[in-house]
N, CA, C, O and CB atoms as a CASP TS submission, in Angstrom:
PFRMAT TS
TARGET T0000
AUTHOR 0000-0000-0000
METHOD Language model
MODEL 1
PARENT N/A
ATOM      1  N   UNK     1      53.948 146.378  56.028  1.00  0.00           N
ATOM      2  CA  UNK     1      54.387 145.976  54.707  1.00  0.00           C
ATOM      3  C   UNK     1      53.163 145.501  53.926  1.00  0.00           C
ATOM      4  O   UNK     1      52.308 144.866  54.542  1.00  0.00           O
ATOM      5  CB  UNK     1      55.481 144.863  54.787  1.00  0.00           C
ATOM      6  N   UNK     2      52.998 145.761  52.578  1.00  0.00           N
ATOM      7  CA  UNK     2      51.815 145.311  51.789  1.00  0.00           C
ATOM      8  C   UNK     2      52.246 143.828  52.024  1.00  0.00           C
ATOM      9  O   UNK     2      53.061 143.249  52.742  1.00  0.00           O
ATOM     10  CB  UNK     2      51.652 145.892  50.079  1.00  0.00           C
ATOM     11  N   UNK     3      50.983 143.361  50.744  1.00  0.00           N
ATOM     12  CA  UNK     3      50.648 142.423  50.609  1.00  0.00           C
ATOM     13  C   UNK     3      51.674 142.172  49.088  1.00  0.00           C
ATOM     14  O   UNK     3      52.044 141.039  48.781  1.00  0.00           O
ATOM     15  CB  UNK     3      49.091 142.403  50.746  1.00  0.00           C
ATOM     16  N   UNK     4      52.004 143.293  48.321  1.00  0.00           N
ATOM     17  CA  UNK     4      52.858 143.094  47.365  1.00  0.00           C
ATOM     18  C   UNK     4      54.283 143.306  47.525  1.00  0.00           C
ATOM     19  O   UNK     4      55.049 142.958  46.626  1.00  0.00           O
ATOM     20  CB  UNK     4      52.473 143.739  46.464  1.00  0.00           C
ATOM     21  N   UNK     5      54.702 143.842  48.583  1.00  0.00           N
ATOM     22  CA  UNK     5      55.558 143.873  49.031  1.00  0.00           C
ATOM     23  C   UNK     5      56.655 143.518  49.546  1.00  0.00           C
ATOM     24  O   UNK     5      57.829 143.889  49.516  1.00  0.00           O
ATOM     25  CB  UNK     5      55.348 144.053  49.205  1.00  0.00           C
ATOM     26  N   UNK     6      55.592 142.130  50.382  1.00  0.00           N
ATOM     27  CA  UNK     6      55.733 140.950  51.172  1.00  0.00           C
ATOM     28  C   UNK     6      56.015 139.809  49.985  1.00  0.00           C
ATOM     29  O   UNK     6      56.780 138.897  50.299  1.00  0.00           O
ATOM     30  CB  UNK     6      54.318 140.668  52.162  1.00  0.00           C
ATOM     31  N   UNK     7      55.522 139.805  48.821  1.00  0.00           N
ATOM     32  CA  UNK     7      55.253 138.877  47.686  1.00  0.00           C
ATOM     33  C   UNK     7      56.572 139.257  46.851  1.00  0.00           C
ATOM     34  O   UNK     7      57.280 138.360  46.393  1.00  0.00           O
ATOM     35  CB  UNK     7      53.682 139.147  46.838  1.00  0.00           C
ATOM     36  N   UNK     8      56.855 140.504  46.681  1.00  0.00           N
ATOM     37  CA  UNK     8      58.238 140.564  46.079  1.00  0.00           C
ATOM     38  C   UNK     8      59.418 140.485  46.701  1.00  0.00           C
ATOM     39  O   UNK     8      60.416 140.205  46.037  1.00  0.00           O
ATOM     40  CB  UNK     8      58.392 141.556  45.506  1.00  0.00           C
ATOM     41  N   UNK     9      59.501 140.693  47.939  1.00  0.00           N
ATOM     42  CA  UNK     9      60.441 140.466  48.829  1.00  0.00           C
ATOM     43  C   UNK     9      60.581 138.973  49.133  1.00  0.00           C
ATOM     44  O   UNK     9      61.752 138.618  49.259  1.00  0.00           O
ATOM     45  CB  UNK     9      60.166 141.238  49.970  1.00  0.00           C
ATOM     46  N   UNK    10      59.588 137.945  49.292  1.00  0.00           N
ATOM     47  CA  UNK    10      60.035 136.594  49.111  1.00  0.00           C
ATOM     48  C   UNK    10      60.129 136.076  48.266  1.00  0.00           C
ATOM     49  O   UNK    10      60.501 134.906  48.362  1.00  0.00           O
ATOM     50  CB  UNK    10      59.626 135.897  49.526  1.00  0.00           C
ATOM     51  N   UNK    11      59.808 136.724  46.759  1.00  0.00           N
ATOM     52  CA  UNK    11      60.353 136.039  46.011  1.00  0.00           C
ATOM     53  C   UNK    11      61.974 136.403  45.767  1.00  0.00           C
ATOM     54  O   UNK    11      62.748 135.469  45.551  1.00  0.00           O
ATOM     55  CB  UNK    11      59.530 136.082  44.956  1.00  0.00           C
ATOM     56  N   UNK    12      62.433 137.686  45.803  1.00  0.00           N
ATOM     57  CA  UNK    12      63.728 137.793  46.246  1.00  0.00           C
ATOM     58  C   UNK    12      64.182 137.139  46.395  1.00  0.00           C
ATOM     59  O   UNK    12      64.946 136.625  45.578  1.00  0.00           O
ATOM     60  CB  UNK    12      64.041 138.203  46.938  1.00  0.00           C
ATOM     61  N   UNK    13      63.874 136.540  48.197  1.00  0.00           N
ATOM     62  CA  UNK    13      64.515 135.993  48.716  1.00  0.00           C
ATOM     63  C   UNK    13      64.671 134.666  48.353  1.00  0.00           C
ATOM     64  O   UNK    13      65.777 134.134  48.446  1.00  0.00           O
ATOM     65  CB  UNK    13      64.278 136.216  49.652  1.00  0.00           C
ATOM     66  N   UNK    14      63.598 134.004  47.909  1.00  0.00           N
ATOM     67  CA  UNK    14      63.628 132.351  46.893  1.00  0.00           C
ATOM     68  C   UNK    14      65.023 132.535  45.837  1.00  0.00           C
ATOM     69  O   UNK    14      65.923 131.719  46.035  1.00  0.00           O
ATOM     70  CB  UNK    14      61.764 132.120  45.541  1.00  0.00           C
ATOM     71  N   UNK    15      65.266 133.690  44.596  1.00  0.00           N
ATOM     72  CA  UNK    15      65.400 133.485  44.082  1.00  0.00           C
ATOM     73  C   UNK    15      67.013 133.455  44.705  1.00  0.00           C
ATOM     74  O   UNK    15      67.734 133.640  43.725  1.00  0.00           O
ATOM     75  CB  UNK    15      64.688 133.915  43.263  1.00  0.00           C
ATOM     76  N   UNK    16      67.636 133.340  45.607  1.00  0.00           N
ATOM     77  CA  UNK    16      68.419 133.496  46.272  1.00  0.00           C
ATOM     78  C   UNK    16      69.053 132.042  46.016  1.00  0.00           C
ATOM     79  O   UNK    16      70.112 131.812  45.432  1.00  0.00           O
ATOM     80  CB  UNK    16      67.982 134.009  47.510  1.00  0.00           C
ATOM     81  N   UNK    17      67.878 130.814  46.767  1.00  0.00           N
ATOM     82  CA  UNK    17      68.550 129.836  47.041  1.00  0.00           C
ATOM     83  C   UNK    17      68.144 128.879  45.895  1.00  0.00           C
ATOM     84  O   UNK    17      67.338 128.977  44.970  1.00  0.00           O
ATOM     85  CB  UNK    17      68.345 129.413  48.422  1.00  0.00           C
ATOM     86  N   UNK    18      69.142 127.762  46.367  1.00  0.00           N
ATOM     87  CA  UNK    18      69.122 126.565  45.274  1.00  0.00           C
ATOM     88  C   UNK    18      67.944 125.892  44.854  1.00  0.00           C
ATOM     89  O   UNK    18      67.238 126.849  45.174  1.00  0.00           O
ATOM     90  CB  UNK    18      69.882 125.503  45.695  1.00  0.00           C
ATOM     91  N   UNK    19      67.042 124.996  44.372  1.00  0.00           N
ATOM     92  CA  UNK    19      66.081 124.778  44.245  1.00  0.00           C
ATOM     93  C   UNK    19      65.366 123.919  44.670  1.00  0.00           C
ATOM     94  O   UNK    19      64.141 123.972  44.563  1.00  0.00           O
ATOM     95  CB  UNK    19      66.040 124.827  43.553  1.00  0.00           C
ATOM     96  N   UNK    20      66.266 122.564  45.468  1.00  0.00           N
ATOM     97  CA  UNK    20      66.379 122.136  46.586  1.00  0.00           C
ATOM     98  C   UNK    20      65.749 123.071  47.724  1.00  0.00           C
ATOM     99  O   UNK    20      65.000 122.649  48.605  1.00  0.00           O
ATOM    100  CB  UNK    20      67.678 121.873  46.701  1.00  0.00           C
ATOM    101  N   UNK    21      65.931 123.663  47.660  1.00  0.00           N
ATOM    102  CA  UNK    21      65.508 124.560  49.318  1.00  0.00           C
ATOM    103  C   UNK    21      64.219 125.597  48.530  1.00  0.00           C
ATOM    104  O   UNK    21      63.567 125.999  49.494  1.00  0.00           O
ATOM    105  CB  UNK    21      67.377 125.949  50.266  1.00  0.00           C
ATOM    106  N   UNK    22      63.984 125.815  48.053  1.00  0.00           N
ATOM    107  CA  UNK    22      62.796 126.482  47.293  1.00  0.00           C
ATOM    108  C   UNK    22      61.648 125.493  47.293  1.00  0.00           C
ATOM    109  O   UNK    22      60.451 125.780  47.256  1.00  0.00           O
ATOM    110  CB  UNK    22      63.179 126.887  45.731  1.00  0.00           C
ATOM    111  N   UNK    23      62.166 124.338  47.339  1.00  0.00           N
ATOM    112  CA  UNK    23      60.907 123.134  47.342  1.00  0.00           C
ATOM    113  C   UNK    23      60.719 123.186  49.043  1.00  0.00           C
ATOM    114  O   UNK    23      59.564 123.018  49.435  1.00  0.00           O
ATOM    115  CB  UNK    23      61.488 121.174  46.594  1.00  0.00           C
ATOM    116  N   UNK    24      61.590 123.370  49.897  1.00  0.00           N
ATOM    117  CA  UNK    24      61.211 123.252  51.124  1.00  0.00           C
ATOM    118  C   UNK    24      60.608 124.468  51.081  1.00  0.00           C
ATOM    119  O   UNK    24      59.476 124.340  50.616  1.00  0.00           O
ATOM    120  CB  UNK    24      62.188 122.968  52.155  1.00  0.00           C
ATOM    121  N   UNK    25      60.878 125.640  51.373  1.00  0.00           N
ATOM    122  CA  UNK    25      60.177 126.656  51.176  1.00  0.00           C
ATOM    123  C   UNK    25      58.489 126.273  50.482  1.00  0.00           C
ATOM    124  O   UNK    25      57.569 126.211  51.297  1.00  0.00           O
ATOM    125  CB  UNK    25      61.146 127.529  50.284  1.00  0.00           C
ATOM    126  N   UNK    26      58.306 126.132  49.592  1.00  0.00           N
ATOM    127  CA  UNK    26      57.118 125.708  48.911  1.00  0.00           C
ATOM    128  C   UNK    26      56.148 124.557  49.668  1.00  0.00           C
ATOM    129  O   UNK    26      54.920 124.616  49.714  1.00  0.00           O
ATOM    130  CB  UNK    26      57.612 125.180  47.558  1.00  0.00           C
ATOM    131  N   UNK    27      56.879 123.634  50.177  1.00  0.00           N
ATOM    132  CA  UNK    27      56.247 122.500  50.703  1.00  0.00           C
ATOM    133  C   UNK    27      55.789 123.349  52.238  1.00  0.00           C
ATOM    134  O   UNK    27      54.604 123.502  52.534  1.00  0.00           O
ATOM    135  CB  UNK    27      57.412 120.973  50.787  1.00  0.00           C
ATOM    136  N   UNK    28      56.842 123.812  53.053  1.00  0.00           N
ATOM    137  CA  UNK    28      56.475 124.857  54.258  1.00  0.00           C
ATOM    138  C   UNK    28      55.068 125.488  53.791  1.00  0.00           C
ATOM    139  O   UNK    28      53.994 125.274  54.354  1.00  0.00           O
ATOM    140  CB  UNK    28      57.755 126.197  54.472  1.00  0.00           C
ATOM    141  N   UNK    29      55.284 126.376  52.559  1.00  0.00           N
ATOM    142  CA  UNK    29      54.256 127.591  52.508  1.00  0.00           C
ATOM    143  C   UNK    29      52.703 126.733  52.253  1.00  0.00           C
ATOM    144  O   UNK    29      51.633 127.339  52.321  1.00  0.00           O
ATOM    145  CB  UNK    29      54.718 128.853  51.003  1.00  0.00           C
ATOM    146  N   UNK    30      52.797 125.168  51.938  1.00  0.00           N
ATOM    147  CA  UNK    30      51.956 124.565  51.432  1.00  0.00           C
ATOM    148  C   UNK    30      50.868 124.534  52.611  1.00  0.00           C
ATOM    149  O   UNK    30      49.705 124.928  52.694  1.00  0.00           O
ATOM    150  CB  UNK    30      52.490 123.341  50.875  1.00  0.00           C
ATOM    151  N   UNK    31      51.864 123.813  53.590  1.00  0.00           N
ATOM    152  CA  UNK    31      51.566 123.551  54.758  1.00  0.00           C
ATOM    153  C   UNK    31      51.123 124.422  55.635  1.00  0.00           C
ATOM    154  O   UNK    31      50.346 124.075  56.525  1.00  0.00           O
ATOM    155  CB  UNK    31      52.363 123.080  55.165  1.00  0.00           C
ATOM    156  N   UNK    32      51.518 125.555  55.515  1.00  0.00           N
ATOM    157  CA  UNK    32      50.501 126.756  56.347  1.00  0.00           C
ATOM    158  C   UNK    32      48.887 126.928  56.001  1.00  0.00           C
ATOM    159  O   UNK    32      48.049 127.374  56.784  1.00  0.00           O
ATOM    160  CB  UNK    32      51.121 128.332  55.979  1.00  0.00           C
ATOM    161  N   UNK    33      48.624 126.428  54.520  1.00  0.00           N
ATOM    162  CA  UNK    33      47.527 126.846  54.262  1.00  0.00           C
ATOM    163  C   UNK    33      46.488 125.570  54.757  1.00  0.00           C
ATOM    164  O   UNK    33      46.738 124.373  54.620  1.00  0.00           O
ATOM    165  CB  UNK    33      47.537 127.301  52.779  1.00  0.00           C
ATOM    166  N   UNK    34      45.059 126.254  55.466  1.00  0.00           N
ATOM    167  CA  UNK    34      44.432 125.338  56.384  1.00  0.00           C
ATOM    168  C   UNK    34      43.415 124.460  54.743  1.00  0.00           C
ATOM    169  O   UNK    34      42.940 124.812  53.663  1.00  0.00           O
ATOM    170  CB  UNK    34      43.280 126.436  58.014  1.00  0.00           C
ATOM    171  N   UNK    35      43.575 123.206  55.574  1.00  0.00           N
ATOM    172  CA  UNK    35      43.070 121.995  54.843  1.00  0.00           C
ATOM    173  C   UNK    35      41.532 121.979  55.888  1.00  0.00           C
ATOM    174  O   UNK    35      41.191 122.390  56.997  1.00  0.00           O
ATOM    175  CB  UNK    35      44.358 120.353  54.942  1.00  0.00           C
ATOM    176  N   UNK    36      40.857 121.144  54.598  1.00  0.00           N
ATOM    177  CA  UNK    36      39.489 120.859  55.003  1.00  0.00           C
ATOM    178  C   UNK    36      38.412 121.589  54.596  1.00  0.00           C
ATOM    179  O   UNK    36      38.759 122.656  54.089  1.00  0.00           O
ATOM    180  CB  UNK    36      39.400 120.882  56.214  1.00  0.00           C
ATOM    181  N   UNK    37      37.330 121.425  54.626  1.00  0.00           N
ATOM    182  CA  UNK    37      36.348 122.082  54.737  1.00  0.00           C
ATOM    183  C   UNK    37      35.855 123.166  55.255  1.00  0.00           C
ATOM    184  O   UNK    37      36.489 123.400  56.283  1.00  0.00           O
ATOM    185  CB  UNK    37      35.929 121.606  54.951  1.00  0.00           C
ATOM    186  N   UNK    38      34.904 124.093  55.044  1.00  0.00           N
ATOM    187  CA  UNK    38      34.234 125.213  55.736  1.00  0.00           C
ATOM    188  C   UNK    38      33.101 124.242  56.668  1.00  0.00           C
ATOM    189  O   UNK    38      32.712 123.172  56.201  1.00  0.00           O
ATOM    190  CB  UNK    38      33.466 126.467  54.506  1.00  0.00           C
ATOM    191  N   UNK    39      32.550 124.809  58.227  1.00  0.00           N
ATOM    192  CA  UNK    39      31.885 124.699  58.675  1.00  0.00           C
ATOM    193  C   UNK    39      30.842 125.206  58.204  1.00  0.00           C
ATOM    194  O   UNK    39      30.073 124.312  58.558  1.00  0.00           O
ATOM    195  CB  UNK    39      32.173 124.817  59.449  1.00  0.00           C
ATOM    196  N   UNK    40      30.243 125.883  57.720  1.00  0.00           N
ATOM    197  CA  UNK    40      28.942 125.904  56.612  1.00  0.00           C
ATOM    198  C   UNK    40      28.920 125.069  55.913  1.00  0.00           C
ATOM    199  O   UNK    40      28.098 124.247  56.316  1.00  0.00           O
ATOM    200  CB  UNK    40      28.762 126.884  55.728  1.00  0.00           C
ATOM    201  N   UNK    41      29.354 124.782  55.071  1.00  0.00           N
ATOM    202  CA  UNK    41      29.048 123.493  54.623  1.00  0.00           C
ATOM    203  C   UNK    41      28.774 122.231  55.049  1.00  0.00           C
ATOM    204  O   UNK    41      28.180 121.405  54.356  1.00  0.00           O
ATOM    205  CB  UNK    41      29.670 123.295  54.119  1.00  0.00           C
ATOM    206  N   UNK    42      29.259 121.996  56.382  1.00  0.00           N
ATOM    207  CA  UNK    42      28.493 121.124  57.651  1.00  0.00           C
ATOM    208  C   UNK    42      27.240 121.401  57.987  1.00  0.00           C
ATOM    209  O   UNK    42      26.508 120.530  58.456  1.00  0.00           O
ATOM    210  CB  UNK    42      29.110 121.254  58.950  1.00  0.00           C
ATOM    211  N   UNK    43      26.701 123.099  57.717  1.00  0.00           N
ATOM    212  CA  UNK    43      25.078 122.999  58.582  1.00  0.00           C
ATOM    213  C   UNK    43      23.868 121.657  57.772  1.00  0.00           C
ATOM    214  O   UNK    43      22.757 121.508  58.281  1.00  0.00           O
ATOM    215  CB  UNK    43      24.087 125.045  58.312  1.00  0.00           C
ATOM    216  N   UNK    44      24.266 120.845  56.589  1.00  0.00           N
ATOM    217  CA  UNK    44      23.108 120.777  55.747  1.00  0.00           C
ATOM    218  C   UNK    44      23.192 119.115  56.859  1.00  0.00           C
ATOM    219  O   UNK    44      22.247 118.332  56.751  1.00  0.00           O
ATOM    220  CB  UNK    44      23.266 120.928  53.543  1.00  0.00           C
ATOM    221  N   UNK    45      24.375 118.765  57.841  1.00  0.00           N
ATOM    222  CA  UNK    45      24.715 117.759  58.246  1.00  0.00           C
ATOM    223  C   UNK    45      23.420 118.556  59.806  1.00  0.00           C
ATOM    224  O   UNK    45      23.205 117.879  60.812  1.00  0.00           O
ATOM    225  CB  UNK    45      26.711 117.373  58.234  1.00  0.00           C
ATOM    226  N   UNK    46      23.145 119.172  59.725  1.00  0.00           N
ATOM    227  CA  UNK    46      22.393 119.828  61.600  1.00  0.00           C
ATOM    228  C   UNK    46      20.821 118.732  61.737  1.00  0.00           C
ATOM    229  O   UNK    46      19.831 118.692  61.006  1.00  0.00           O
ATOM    230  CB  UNK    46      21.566 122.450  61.508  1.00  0.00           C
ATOM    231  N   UNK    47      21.174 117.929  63.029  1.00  0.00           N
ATOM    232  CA  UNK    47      20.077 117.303  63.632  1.00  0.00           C
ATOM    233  C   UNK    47      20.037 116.131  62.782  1.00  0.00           C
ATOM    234  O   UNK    47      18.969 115.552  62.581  1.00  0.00           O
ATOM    235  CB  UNK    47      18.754 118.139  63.698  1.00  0.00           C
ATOM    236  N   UNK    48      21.280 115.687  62.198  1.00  0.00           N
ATOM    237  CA  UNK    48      21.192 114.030  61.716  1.00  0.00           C
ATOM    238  C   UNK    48      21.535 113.318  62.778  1.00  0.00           C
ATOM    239  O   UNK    48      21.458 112.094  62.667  1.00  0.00           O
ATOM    240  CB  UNK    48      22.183 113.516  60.500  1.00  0.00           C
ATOM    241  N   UNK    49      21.928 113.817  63.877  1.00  0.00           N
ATOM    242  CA  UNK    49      22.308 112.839  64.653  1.00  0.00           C
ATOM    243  C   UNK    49      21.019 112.850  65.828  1.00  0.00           C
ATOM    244  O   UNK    49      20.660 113.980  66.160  1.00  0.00           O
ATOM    245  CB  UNK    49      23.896 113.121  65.192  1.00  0.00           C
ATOM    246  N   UNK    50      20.546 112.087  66.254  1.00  0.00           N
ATOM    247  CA  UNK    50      19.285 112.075  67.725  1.00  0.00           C
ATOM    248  C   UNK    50      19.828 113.100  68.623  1.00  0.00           C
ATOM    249  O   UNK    50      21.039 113.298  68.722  1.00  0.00           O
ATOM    250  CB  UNK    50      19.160 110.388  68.825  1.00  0.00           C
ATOM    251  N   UNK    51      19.146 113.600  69.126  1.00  0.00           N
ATOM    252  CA  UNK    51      19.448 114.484  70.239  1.00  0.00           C
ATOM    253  C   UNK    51      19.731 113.380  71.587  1.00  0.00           C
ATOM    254  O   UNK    51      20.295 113.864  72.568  1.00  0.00           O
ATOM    255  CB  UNK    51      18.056 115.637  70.484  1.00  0.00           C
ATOM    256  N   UNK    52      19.408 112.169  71.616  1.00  0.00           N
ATOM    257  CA  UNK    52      19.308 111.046  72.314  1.00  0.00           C
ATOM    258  C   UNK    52      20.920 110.360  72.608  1.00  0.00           C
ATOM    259  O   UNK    52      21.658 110.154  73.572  1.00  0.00           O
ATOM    260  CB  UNK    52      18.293 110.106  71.457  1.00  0.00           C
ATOM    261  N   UNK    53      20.923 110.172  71.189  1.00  0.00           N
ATOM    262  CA  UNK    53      22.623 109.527  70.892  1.00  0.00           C
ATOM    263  C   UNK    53      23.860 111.154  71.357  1.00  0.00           C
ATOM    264  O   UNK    53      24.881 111.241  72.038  1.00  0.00           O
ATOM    265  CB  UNK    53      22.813 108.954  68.397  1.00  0.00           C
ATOM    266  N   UNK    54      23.254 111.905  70.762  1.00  0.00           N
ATOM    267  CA  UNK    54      24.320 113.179  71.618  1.00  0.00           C
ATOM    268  C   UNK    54      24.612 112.889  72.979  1.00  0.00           C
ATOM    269  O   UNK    54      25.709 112.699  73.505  1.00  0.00           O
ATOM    270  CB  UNK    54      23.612 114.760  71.766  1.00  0.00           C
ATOM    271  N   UNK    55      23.173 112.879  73.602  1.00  0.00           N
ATOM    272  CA  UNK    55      23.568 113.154  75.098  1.00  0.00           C
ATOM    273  C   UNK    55      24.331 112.046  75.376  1.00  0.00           C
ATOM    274  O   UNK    55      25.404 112.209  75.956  1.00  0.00           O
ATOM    275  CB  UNK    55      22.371 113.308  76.174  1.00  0.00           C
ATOM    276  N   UNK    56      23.954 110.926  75.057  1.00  0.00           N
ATOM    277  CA  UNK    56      24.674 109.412  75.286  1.00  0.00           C
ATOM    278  C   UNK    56      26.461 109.701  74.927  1.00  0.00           C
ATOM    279  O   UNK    56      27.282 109.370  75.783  1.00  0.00           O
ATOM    280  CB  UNK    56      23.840 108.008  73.912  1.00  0.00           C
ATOM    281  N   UNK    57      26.996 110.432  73.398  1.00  0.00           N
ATOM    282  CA  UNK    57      27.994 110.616  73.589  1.00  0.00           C
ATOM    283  C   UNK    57      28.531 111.359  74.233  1.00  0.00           C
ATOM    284  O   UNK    57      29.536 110.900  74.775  1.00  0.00           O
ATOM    285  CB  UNK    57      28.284 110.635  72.975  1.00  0.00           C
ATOM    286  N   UNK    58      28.254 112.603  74.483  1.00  0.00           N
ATOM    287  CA  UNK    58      28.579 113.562  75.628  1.00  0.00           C
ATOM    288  C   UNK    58      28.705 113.205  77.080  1.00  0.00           C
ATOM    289  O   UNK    58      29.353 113.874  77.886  1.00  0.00           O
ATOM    290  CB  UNK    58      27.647 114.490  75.630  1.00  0.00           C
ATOM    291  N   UNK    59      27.917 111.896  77.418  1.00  0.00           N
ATOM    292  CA  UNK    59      28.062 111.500  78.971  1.00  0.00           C
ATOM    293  C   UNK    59      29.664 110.669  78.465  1.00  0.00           C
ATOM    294  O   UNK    59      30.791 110.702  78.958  1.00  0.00           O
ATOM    295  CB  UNK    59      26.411 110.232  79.827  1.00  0.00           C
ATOM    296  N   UNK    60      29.162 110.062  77.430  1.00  0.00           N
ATOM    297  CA  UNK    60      31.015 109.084  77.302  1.00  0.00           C
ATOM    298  C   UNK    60      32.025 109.573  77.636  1.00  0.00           C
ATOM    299  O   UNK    60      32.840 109.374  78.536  1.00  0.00           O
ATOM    300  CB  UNK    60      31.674 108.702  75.945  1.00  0.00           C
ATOM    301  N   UNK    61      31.848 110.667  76.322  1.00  0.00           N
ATOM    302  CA  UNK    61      33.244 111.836  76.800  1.00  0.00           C
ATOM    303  C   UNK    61      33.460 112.108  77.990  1.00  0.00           C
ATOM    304  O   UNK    61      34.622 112.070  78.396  1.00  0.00           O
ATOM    305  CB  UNK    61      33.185 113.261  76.353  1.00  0.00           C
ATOM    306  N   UNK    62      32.393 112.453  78.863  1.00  0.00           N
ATOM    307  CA  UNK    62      32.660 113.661  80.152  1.00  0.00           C
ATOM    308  C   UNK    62      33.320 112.226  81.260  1.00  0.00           C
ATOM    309  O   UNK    62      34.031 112.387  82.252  1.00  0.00           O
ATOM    310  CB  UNK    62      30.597 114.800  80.973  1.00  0.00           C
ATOM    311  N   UNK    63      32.807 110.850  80.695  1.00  0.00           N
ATOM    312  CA  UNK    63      33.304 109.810  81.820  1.00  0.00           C
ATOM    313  C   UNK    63      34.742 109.439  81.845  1.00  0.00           C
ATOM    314  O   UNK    63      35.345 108.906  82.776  1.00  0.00           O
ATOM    315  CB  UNK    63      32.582 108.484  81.681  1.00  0.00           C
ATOM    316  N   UNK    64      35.336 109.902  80.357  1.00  0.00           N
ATOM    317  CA  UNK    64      36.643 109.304  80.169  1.00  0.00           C
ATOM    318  C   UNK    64      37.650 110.555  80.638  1.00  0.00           C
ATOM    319  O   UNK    64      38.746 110.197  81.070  1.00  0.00           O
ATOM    320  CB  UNK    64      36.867 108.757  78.505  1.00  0.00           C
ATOM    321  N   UNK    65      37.436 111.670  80.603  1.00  0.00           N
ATOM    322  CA  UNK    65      37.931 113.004  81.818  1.00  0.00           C
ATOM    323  C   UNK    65      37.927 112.678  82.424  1.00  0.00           C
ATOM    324  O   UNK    65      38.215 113.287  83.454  1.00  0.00           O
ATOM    325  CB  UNK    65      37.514 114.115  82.272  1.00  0.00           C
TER
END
């Protein structure tokens, strides 16, 4: 199924129900879409932390496993 396809067929199907339930629908479809940031935009964050303090947290972690 396209991509327009898929887009007219749910709206169809929205225009179906009450508007009450179109907000759930909406709030659902909200919620699928991923929140946050891109990891590129993290590289300008690379080697602020000590390579020292890493290993130190990495032993933490591996002690509390």
């Amino acid at each position: 199924m396209t991509n327009a396809a898929i887009r007219d067929n749910l709206i169809a199907q929205l225009d179906k129900l009450p508007p009450d339930l179109q907000l759930r629908v909406l709030d659902f479809a909200s919620a699928l879409i991923p929140k946050g940031i891109t990891g590129k935009s993290l590289l300008k964050f690379e080697g602020a932390i000590p390579v020292e303090d890493l290993k130190l947290m990495s032993t933490a972690i591996e002690e509390r496993l």
